[in-house]
C-alpha positions in Angstrom: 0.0 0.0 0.0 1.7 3.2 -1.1 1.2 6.4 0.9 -1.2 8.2 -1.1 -3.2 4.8 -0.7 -2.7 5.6 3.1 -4.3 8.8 2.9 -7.1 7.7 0.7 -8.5 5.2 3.3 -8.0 7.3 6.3 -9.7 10.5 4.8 -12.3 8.0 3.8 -12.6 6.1 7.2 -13.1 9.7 9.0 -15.9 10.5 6.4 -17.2 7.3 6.7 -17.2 8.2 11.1 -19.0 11.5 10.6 -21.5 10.4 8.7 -22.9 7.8 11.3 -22.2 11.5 14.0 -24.8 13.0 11.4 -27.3 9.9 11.7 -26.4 9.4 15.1 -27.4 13.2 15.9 -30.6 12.9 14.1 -31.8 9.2 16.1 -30.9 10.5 19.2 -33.0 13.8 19.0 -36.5 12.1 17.6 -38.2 12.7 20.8 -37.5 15.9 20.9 -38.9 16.2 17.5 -41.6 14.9 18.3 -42.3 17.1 21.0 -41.4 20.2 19.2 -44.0 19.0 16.6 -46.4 18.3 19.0 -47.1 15.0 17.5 -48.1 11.3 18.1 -46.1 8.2 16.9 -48.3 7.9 13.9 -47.7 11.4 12.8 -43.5 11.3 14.2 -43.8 7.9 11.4 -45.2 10.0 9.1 -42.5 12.8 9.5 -39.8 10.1 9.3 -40.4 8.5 6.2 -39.4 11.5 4.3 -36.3 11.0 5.0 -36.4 7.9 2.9 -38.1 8.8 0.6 -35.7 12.4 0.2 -33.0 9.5 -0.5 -34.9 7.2 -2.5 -35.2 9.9 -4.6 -31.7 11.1 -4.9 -29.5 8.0 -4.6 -30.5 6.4 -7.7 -28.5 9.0 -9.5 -25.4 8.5 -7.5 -23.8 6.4 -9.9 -24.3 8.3 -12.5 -22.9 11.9 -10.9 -19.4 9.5 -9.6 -18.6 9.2 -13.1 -19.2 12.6 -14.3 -18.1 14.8 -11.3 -16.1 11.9 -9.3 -17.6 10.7 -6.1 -15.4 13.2 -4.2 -16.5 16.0 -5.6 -20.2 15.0 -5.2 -19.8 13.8 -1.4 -18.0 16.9 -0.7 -21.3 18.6 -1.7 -23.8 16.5 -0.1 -21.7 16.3 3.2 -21.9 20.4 3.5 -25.9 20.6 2.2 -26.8 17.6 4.5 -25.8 19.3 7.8 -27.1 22.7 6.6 -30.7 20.8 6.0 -30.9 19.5 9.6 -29.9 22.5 11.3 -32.8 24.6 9.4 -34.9 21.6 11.2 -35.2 23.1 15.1 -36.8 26.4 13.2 -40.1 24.2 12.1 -43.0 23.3 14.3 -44.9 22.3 11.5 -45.3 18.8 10.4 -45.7 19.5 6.5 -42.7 22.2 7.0 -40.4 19.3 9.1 -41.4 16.8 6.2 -40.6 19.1 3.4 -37.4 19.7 5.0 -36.4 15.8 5.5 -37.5 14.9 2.5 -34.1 17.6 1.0 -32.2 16.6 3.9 -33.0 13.1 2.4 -31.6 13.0 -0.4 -28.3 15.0 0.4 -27.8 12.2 3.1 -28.7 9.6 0.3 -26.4 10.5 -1.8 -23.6 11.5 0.5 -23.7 7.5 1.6 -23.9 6.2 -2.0 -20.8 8.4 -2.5 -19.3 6.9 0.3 -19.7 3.2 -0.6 -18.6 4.0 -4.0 -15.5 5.6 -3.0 -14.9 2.4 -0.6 -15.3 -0.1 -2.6 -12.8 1.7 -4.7 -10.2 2.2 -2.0 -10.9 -1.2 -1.0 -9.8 -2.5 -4.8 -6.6 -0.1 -4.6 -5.2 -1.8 -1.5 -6.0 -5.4 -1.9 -8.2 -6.2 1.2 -11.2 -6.1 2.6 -12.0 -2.9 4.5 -15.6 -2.2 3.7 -16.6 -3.9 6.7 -14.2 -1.9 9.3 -15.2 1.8 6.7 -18.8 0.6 8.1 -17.9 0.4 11.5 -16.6 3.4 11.3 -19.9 4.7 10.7 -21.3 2.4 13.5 -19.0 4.3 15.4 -19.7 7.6 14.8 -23.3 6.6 15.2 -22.8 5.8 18.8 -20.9 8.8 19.5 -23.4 11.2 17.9 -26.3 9.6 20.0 -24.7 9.3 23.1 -23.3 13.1 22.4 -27.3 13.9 21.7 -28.7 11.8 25.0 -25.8 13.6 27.1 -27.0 16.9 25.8 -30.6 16.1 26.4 -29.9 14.9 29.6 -28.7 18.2 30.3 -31.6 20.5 28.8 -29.9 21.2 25.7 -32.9 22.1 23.3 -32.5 20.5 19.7 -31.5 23.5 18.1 -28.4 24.8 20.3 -27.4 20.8 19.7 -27.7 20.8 15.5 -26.5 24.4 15.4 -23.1 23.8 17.6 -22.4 20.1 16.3 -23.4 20.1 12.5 -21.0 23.0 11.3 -17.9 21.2 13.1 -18.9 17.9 11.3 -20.1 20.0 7.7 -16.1 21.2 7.9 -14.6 18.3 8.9 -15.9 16.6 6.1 -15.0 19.2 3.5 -11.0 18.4 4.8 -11.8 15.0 4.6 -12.9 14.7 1.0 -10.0 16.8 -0.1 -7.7 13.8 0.8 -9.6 11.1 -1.4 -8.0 10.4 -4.8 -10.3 10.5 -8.3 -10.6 6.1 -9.0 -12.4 6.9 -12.2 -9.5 7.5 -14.9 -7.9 4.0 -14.4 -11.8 2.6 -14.3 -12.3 3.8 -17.5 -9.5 3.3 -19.4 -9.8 1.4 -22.3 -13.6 0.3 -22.2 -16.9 2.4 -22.6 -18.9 3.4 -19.5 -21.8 1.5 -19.2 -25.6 3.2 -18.8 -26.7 3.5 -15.5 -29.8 0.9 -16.3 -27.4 -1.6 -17.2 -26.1 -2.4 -13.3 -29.5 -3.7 -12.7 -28.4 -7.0 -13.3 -30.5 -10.0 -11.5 -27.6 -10.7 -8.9 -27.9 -6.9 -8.0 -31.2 -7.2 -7.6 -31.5 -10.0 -5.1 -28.6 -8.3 -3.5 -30.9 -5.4 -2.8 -33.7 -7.7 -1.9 -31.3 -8.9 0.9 -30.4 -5.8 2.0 -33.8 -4.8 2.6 -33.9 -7.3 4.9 -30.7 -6.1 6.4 -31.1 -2.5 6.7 -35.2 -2.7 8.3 -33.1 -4.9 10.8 -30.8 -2.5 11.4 -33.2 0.4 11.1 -35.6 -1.0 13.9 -33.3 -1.8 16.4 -32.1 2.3 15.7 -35.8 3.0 16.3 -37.5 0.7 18.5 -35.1 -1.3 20.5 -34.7 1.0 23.5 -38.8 1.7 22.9 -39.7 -2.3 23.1 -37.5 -2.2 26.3 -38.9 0.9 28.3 -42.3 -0.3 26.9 -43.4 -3.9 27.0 -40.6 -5.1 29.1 -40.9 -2.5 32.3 -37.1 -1.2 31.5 -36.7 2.4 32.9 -35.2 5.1 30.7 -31.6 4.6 31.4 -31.8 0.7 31.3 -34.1 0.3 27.7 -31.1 3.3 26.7 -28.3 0.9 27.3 -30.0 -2.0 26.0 -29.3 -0.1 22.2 -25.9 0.8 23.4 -25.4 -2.8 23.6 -26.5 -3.2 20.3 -24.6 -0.1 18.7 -21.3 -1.5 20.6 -21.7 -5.0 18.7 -22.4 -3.8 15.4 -19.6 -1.9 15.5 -16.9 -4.2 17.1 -18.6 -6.6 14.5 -17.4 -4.7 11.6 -14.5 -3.2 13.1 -13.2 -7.2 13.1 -15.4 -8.0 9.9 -12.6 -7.7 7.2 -10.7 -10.2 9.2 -13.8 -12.8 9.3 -14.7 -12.5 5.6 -10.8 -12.8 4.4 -10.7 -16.5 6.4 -14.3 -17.5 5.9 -15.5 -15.8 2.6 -18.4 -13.9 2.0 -21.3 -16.7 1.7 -20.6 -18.3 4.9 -19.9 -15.5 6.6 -23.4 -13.5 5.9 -25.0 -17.0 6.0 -24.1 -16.7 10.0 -24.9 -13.6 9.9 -28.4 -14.3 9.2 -28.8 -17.0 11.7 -27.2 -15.0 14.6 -29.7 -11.8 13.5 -32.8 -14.4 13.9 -31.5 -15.8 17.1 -30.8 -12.4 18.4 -34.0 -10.6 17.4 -35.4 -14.2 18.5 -33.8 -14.0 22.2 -35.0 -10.1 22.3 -38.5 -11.0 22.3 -38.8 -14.5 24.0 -36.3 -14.7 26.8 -38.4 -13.6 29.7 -35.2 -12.9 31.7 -34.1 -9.5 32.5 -30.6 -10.0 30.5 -32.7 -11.3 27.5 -32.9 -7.8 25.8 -29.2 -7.3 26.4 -28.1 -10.7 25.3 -30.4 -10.4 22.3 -29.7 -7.0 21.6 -25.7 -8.1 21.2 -26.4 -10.7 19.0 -28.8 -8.9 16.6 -26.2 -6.3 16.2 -23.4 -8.8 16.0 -25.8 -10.5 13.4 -26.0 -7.8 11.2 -22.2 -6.0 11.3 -20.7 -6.9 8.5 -24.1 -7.6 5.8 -24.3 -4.1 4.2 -20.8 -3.7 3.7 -20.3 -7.3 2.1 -23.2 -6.7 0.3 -21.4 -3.7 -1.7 -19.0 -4.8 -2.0 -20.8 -8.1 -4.0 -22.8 -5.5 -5.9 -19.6 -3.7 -6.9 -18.0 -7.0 -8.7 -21.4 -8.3 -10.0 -21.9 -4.6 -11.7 -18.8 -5.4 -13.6 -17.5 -2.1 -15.6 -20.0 -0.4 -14.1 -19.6 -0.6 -10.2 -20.6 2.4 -9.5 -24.0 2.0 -11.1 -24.8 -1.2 -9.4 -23.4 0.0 -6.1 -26.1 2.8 -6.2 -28.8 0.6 -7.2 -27.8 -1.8 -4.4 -27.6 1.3 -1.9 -30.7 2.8 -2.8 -32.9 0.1 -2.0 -30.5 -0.8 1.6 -30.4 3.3 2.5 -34.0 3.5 1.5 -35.3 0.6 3.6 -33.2 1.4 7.1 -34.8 5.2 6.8 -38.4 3.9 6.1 -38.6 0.3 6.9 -38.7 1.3 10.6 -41.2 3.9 10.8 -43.2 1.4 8.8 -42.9 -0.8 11.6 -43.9 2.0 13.7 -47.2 2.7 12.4 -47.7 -1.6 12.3 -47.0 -0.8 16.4 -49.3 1.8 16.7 -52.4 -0.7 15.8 -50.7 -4.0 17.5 -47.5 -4.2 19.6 -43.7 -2.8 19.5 -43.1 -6.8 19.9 -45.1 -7.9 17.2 -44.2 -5.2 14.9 -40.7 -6.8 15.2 -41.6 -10.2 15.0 -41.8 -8.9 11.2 -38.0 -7.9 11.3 -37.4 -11.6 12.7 -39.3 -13.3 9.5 -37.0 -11.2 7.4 -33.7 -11.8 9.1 -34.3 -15.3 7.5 -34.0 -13.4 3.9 -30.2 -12.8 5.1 -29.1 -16.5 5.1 -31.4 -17.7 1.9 -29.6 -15.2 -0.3 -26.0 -15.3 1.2 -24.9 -17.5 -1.9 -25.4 -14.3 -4.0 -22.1 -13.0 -2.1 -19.8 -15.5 -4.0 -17.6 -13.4 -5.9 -17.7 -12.3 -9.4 -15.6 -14.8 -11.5 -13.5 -13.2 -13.7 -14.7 -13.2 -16.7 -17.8 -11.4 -15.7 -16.0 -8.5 -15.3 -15.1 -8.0 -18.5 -17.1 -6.6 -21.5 
């Protein structure tokens, strides 16, 4: 690995860390939304969504804008608009006005992490190992830090606006250094070949690979959402207990794919995310069965354990199955796997409104099973497929 290579992967690891602070910031403050919206949980599900649907919207394009401006240039954009979006969000008390609002900050955020994973998978090519799943963790990680920075400041009285308005600049400039570091992986991409349409990465095996990350990401989505609600709710946790119950989770997922490169270098890809379904369903499983008090906890570690390193092995999969067009198929894939963990849980949500939390998320169990039945989809690209 040469030192510019060096460079590449740690300015794209520290991107990769504040955008799970930005997510993090935005999970850990939803009550307070709701309260500043003077809403009820079907209305707060509502308001979520457009989120999604702000990046359901947006990513689709993402592979096409890597190729024309480079995926620096365009996460360099996204990664100042997306902060700027959130921060005009303690200023609204309206729902339509919040929605409006998310649905932009949507689809900055959208495309901001279908940069990302493009630019990874890339870096991840250049030096010759697998470090999607540890990029991912480093999102995991700045995830935890962003909601425990947002439940320490609203343990202290900090309104949602001094929070966003202090912490979103620092993370808007941070970024912009960040991005400055990444090299441009299109030239030697595109050398001697034609770039392929957009359409064209929609191959079947990207397909299915987005089917399975759908199953992933509402996994991973819920327990963002709900976990620490099923806890306080329908198991008689108090605040601080159901709170740690997530931290558990948060802590797995990311030792999970802090350690994931390691794991899918000695075990490959299909076994590997076959376990990883099986350990989701047993966790989720143990979450809502074990009548013990540790049950959440134990469950809690496993689901996130479960689920570390799925996403990133999934696009990396998408990537080699998109052939000369990577970047395409790495957008598809991320659409659908972005789209799903912003409104697969406030889906389940409105399902908990009319039934249970625990029921709701009996669904998420059902589809951890997805996870295992379409691991064989992660067997690399043979060779040939990879050329025109």
């Amino acid at each position: 690995m040469t030192q510019g290579d060096r460079r590449d992967l740690t300015a794209t690891f520290v991107c990769f860390g504040l955008s799970g602070v930005i997510s993090g910031t935005w999970f850990s403050r939803i009550p307070a939304v709701r309260d500043q919206l003077s809403a009820d949980l079907q209305t707060v599900g509502l308001v979520l969504v457009c989120l999604g649907l702000g990046s359901f919207a947006s990513m689709p394009f993402g592979g096409r804008l890597s190729r024309r401006f480079s995926s620096r240039r365009v996460c360099l954009v996204a990664g100042i608009a997306a902060p700027a979006l959130f921060s005009v969000l303690p200023l609204l008390t309206s729902p339509v006005a919040f929605g409006a609002v998310l649905v932009l900050a949507g689809a900055a955020i959208g495309l901001f992490e279908v940069m990302l994973n493009v630019h990874g998978a890339d870096v991840e090519r250049a030096v010759g190992r697998s470090v999607m799943p540890a990029l991912h963790g480093l999102w995991s990680g700045g995830l935890l830090l962003g909601s425990a920075l947002g439940a320490g400041l609203a343990a202290l009285g900090i309104g949602l606006g001094q929070h966003f308005w202090l912490l979103l600049p620092i993370v808007a400039v941070a970024n912009t250094i960040g991005t400055l570091f990444w090299h441009d992986h299109r030239a030697p991409a595109r050398e001697g070949g034609r770039v392929r349409p957009s359409a064209k990465a929609l191959t079947l095996p990207v397909i299915l690979l987005a089917v399975m990350l759908l199953c992933s990401n509402i996994g991973e989505g819920s327990a963002s959402d709900w976990l620490a609600l099923y806890a306080h709710d329908e198991r008689g946790f108090g605040e601080g207990a159901a709170a740690a119950v997530f931290t558990v989770y948060s802590l797995m997922i990311t030792i999970g794919r802090l350690a994931g490169g390691f794991v899918l270098d000695r075990l490959g890809r299909v076994i590997t995310v076959r376990l990883c379904g099986v350990i989701t369903a047993a966790g989720i499983a143990v979450v809502l069965f074990l009548p013990l008090p540790a049950g959440p906890y134990l469950g809690a570690a496993l689901w996130g354990l479960g689920l570390s390193v799925v996403f990133p092995a999934a696009i990396t999969a998408a990537g080699e199955h998109g052939r000369d067009n990577s970047a395409g198929a790495i957008a598809a894939v991320s659409t659908l796997g972005f789209g799903a963990f912003l409104t697969g849980p406030p889906l389940i949500g409105l399902l908990a409104q009319r039934t249970s939390i625990g029921l709701a998320l009996g669904i998420v169990l059902v589809l951890s099973f997805g996870i295992t039945v379409l691991a064989p989809l992660m067997r690399p690209a043979r060779p040939t497929d990879r050329s025109e």
